[in-house]
C-alpha positions as CSV (number, residue, x, y, z in Angstrom):
1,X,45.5,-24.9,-29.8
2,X,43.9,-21.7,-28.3
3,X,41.7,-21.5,-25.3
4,X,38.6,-19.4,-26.1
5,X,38.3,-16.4,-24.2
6,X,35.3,-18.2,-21.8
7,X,37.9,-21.3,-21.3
8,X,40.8,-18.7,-19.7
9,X,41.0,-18.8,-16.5
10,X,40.7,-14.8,-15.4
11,X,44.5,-13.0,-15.6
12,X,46.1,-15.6,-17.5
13,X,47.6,-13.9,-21.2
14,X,45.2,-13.5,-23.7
15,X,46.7,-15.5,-27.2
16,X,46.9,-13.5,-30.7
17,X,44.5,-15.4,-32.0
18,X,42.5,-14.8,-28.9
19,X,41.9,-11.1,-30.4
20,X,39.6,-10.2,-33.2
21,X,38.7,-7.0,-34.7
22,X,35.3,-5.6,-35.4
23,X,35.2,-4.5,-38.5
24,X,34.4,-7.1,-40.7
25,X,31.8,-9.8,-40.9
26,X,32.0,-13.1,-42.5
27,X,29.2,-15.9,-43.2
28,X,30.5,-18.8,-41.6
29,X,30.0,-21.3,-44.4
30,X,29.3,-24.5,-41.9
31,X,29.5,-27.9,-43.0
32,X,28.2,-28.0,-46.7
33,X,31.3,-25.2,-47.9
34,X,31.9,-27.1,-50.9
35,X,29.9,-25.1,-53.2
36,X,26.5,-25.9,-51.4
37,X,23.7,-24.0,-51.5
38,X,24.2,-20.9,-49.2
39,X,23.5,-21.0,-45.6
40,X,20.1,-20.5,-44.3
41,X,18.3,-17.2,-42.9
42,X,20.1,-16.6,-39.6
43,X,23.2,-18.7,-40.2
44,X,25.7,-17.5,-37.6
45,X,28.0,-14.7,-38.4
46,X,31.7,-14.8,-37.5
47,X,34.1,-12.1,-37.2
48,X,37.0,-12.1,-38.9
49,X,40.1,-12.6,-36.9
50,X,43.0,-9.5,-36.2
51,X,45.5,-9.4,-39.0
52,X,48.3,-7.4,-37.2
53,X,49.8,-7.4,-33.9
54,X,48.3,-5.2,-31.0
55,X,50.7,-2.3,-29.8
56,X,53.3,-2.7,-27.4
57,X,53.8,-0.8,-24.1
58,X,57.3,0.2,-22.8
59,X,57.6,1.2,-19.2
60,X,60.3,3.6,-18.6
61,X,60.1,2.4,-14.9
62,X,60.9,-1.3,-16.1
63,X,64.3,-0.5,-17.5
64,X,67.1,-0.6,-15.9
65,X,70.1,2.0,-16.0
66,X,71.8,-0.1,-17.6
67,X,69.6,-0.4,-20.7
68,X,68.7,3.6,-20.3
69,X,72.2,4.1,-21.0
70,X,72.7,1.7,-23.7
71,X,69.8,3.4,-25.7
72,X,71.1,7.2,-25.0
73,X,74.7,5.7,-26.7
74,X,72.6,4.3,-29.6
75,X,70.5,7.6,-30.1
76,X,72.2,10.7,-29.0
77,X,70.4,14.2,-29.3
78,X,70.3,15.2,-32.8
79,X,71.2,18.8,-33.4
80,X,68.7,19.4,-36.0
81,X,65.5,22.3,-35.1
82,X,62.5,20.4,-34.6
83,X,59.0,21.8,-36.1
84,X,57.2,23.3,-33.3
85,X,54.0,24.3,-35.5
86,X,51.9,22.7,-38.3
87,X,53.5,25.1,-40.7
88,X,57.2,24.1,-39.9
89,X,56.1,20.4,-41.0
90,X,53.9,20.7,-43.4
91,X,57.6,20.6,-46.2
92,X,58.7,18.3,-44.4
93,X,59.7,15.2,-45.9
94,X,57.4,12.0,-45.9
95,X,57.5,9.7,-44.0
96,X,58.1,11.6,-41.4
97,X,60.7,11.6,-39.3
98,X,59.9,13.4,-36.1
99,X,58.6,9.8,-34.5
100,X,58.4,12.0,-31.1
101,X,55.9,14.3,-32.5
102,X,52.9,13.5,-30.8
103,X,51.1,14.1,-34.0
104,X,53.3,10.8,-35.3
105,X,51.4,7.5,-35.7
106,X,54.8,4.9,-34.8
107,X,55.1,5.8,-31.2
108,X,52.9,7.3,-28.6
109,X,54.6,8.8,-25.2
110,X,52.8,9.3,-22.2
111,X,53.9,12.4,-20.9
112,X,53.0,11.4,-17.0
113,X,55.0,8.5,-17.2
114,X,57.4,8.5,-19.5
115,X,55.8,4.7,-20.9
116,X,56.2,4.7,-24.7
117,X,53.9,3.0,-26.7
118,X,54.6,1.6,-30.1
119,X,51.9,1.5,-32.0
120,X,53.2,-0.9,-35.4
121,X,55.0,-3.4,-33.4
122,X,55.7,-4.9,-36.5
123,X,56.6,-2.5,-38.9
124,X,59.7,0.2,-39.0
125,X,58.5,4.1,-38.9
126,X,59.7,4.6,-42.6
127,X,57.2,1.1,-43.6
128,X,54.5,3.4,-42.7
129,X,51.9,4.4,-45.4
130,X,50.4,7.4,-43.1
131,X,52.8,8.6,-40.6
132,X,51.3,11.9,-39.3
133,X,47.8,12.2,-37.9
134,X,47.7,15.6,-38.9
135,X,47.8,14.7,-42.8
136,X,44.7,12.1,-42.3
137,X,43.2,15.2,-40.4
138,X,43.8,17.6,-44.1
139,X,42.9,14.4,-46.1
140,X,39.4,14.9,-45.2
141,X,36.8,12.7,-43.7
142,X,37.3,8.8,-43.0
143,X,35.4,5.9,-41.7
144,X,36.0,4.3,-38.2
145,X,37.5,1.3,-40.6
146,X,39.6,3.7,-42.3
147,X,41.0,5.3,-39.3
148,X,41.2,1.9,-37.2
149,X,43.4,0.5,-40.3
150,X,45.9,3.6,-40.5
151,X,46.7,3.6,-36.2
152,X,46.0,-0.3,-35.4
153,X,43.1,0.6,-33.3
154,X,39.8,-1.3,-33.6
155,X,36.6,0.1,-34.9
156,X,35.1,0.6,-31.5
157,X,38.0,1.8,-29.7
158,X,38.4,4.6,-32.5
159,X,34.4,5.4,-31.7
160,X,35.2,5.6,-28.0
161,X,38.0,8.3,-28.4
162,X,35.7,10.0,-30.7
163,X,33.2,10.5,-27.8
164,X,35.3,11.3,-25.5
165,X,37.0,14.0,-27.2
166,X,34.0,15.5,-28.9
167,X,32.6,15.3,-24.6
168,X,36.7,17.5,-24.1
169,X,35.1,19.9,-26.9
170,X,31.5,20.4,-25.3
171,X,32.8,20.9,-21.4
172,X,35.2,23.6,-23.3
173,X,32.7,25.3,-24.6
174,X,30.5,25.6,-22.1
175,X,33.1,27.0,-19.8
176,X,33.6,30.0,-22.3
């Protein structure tokens, strides 16, 4: 059984049912659910609880030689030109399979660190419906459901990078 978040005791491991996402209500149906009459003005709302894993973080620091080495002998360089511009990739085959493109949705790699972070935890790369963030970008406006769905990001952590990179756009500007 799960603690709720109030009953955990602060820095002990949140539980994956701990986590809900944002994006969808659901009338709690109470005690009459058998086909009752529907709850009453102001019956509490629930939210409905995450469907997916959360991403997983990989600290380059946390690996040993050992294992550093074992992955290069799995995956040596490939030989093969890598697109450098929107134009290069826009042929290229879906999905895609440039997973160190930092335009691709599996991974993410922070370039300070070296931590990778993978995204669909549960999923292989070629599983992906939407693999490059540049196609969503061509597709045309979405939603903040829409978007959260296709990088396993919640509604209101999509909003905040919103903000904070429409605030990157405005400081540009004003420095022109």
């Amino acid at each position: 059984m799960n603690a709720s978040a109030s009953d955990r005791t602060p820095g002990e491991p949140r539980d994956f049912d701990d986590e809900v996402a944002t994006t969808e209500l659901v009338r709690d149906p109470g005690p009459a659910a058998d086909g009752a009459d529907p709850p009453a003005e102001g019956h509490k709302l629930r939210r409905r609880r995450r469907t997916r894993p959360r991403g997983t973080t990989i600290a380059m620091k946390r690996l040993s030689l050992a294992e550093l080495q074992r992955g290069a002998a799995l995956y040596p360089p490939v030989d093969l030109e890598r697109p450098r511009t929107r134009a290069d990739c826009g042929a290229e085959a879906r999905p895609c399979p440039w997973v160190a493109c930092k335009h691709h949705l599996y991974l993410d790699i922070n370039p300070e660190t070296g931590s990778i972070k993978i995204n669909f935890p549960d999923r292989e790369p070629w599983e992906l419906e939407h693999t490059c963030a540049l196609d969503i970008a061509e597709a045309g406006g979405k939603t903040l459901d829409e978007i959260g769905e296709i990088t396993n990001l919640t509604r209101e952590r999509i909003r905040q990078v919103e903000v904070r990179g429409l605030r990157k756009l405005s400081t540009r500007r004003e420095l022109r």
